[in-house]
C-alpha positions in Angstrom: 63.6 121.9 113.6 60.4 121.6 111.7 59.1 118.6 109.3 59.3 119.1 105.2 57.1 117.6 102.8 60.5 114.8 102.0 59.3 113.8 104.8 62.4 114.0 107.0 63.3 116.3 109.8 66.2 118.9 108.4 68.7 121.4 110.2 71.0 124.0 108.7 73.8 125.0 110.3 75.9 127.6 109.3 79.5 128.8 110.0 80.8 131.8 110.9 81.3 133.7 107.3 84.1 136.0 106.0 84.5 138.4 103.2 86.0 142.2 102.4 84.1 145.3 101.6 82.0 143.1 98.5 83.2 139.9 98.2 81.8 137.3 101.0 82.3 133.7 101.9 79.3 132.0 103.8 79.5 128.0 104.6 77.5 125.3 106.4 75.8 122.0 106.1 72.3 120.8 105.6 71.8 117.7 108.0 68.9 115.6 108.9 67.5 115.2 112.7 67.6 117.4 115.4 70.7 120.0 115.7 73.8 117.8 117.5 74.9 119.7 120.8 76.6 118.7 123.8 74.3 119.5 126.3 75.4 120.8 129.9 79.2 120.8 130.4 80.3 118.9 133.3 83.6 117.2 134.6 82.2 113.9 134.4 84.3 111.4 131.8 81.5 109.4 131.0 79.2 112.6 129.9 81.8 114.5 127.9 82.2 111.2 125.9 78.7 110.9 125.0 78.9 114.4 124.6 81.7 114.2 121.8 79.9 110.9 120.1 76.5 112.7 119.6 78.4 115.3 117.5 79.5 112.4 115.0 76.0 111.3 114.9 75.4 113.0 111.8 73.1 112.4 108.3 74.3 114.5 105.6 71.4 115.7 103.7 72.6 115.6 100.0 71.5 117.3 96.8 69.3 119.3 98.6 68.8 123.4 97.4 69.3 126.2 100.4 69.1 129.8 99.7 70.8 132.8 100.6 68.7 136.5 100.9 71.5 139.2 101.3 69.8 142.4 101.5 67.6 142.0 98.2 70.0 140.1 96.6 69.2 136.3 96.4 70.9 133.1 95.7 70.6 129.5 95.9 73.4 126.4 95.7 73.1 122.6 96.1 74.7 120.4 98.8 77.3 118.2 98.4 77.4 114.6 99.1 78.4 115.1 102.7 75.7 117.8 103.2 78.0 120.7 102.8 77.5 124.3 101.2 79.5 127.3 100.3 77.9 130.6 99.0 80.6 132.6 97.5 79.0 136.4 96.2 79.6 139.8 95.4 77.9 142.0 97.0 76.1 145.1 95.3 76.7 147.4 98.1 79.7 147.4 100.2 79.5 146.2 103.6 80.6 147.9 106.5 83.1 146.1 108.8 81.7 144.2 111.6 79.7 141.3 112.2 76.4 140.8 110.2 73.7 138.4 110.6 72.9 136.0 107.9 70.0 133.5 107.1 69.9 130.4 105.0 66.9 128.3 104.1 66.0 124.8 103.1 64.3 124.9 99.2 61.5 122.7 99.3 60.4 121.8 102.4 56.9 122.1 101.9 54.6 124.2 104.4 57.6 124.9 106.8 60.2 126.6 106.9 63.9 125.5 107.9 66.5 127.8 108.2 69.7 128.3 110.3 71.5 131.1 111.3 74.8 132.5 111.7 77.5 135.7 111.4 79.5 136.6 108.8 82.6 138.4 109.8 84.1 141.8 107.4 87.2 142.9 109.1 88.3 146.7 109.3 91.2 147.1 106.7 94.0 147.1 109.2 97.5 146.6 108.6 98.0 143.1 110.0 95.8 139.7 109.3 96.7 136.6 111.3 95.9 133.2 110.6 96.3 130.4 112.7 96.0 126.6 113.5 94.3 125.8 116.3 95.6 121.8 117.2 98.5 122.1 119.3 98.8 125.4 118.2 96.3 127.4 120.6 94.4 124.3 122.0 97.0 121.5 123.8 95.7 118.3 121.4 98.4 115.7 121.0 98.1 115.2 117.5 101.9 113.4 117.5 100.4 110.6 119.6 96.8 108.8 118.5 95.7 107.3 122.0 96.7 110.8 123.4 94.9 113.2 120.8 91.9 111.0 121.3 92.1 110.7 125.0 92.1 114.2 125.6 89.2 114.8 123.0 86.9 112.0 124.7 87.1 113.0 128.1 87.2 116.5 127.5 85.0 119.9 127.2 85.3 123.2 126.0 85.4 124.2 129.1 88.5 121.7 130.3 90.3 121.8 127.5 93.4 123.6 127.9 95.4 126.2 126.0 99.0 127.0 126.0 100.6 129.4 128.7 100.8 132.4 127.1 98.8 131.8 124.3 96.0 133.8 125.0 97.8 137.2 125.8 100.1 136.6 122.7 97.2 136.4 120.8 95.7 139.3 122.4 98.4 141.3 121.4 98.3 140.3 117.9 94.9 141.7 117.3 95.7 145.1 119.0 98.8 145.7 117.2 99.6 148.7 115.2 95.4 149.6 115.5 92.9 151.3 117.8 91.6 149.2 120.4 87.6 149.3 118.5 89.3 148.1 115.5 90.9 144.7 116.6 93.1 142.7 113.4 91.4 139.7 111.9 92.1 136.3 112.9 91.2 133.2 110.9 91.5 129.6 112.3 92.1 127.1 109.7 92.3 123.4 111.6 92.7 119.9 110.6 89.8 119.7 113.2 86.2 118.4 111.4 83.0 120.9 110.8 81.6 118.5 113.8 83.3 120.0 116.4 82.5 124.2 115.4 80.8 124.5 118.6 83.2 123.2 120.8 86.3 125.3 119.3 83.9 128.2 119.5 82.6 127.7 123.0 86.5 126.8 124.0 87.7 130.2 122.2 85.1 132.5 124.4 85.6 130.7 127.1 89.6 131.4 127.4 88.9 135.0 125.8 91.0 134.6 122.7 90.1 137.0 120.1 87.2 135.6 117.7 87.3 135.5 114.4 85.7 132.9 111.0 86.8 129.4 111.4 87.9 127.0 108.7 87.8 123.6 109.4 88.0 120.3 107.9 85.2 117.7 106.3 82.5 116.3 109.0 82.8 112.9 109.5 80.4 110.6 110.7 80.5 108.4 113.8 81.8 105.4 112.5 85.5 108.2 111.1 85.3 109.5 114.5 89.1 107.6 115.5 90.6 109.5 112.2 89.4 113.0 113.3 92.1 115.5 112.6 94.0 114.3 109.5 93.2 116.2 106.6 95.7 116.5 103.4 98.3 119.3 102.8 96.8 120.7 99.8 93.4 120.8 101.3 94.5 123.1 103.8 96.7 125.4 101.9 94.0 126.0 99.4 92.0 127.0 102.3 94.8 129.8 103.4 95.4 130.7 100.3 91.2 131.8 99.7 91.7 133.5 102.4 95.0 136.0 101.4 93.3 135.9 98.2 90.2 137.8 99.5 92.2 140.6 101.9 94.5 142.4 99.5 95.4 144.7 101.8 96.4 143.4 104.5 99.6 141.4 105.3 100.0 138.2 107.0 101.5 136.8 110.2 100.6 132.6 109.8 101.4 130.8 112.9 101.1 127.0 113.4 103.3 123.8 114.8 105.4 121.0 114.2 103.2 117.9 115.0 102.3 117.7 111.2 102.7 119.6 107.6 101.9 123.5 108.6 105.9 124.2 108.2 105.8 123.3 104.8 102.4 124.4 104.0 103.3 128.0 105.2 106.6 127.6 103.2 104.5 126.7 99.7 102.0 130.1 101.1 105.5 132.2 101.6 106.4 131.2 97.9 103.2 132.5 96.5 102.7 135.3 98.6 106.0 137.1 99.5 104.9 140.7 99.4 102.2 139.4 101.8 104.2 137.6 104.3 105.0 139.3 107.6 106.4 136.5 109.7 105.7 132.5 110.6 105.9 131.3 113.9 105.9 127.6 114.4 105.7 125.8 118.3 108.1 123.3 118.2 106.0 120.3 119.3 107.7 117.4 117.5 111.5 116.7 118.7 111.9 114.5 116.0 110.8 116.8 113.3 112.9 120.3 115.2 115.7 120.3 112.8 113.4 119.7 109.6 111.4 122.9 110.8 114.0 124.9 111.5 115.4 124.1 107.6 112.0 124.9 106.2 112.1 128.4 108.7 115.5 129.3 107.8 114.8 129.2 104.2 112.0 130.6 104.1 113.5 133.7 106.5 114.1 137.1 104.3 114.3 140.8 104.9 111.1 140.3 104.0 109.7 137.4 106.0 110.3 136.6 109.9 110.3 133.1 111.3 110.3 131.9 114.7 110.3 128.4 115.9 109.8 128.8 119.7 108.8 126.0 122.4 106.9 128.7 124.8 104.5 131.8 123.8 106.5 133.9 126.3 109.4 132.9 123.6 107.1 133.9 120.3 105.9 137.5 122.5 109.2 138.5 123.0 110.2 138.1 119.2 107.1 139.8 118.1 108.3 142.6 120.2 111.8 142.5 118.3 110.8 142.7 115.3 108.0 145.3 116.0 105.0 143.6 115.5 103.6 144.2 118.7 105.2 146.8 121.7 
């Protein structure tokens, strides 16, 4: 963190980025103050929930300029009002699959210089793609029940937050089907969950070894928004998937989500615009009161084409994966 002639302490963050062989995605937010970060992790209720506040502590800086250098390409873009920005470019060479590093940096800012740094992610051009939730999905959330969701996310860490039996080897699997073991398949995480909590699903991620991949998540939100964290609106999040298939022509899809809120019939509108693209949806059947509406939107959506699966257990979704060949 260093001081710019606006006089104002500034921080760039910036999110894991995605792309395919020339055409890259790179996003993050410009914010004043010092980075937000948990601190130690500990057990201790009272420090996890100061922990989780101080990430909603956050001033968007707006309107400001940051710039992109991609080898000696160069490009700048403004923030949007809640800070936000998204560099969207083709590159002049192809890039080699992998991880890269990239570098963005506050315009402006007088005799200092701010800049933040992150990864952005070009999957080999395997067979197979998988995109997921991550809400009650990978990461036990409650997001049926308010007081639960939010009990659970208060008194919580990375560290003691807890994912589904099963989840981590299905996933596993998933990224070393049908390909060599140095060449895993892509994941992408799009969540209702905000940009405030990137660390946290990235720290909870490594920490349970499920396979890493970009993250798309929803608008940050500011301390006072912190009780409405994870509601976000259907089209939002199917644009956001369909950016996504749009970029990876190659590969096919596998989508995989729950019942607590819209992803059945936000896969079924991405399974109506992509059926060549489509390998199979699996859905965890979280909501009792919504099973029968799911299994309407699977069974029409089902094709020679298309697999579904709504399943209550991942030992359930592994063995249909298995049937149908995704995975041995």
């Amino acid at each position: 963190m260093t001081k710019s002639s606006t006089n104002y302490n500034a921080n760039i963050k910036v999110y894991h980025g995605y792309g395919h062989m020339h055409d890259l995605v790179l996003y993050g937010h410009a914010l004043k103050g010092k980075p937000r970060q948990r601190g130690r992790l500990t057990h201790n209720m009272f420090a996890n929930i100061l922990g989780l506040i101080r990430l909603f502590f956050v001033k968007p800086l707006a309107g400001v300029t940051v710039r992109l250098q991609w080898n000696d390409q160069n490009f700048e873009t403004v923030t949007g009002t809640d800070g936000f920005f998204k560099f969207e470019w083709v590159s002049e060479a192809s890039v080699p699959a992998g991880w890269h590093p990239v570098t963005v940096t506050l315009a402006n800012a007088g005799e200092t210089t701010v800049q933040g740094h992150g990864n952005l992610f070009v999957p080999h051009s395997t067979q197979y793609a998988f995109i997921s939730d991550i809400d009650d999905t990978v990461l036990v959330s409650h997001s049926a029940s308010k007081f639960k969701r939010l009990r659970v996310l208060f008194t919580k860490n990375p560290h003691s937050r807890k994912a589904f039996d099963d989840v981590v080897r299905h996933y596993q699997l998933l990224s070393a089907a049908h390909t060599e073991p140095d060449v895993p398949n892509p994941f992408f995480y799009v969540s209702s969950s905000e940009w405030n909590l990137y660390d946290d699903l990235n720290e909870f991620f490594k920490h349970n070894g499920l396979p890493k991949g970009a993250f798309l998540l929803n608008e940050i939100k500011k301390w006072h928004q912190l009780f409405k964290t994870g509601k976000t609106k259907h089209q939002g999040k199917l644009i956001r998937v369909a950016r996504i298939m749009d970029v990876f022509p190659k590969q096919r899809f596998v989508l995989l989500g729950d019942n607590s809120q819209s992803d059945p019939d936000i896969y079924a509108a991405v399974a109506q615009k992509y059926p060549q693209k489509i390998v199979a949806i699996y859905i965890r059947n979280i909501s009792i009161a919504r099973k029968e509406h799911t299994q309407q939107v699977l069974n029409n959506i089902e094709n020679k084409e298309i697999h579904t699966c709504l399943f209550e257990d991942n030992e359930e979704a592994i063995r249909h994966s298995r049937a149908i060949g995704l995975v041995l």
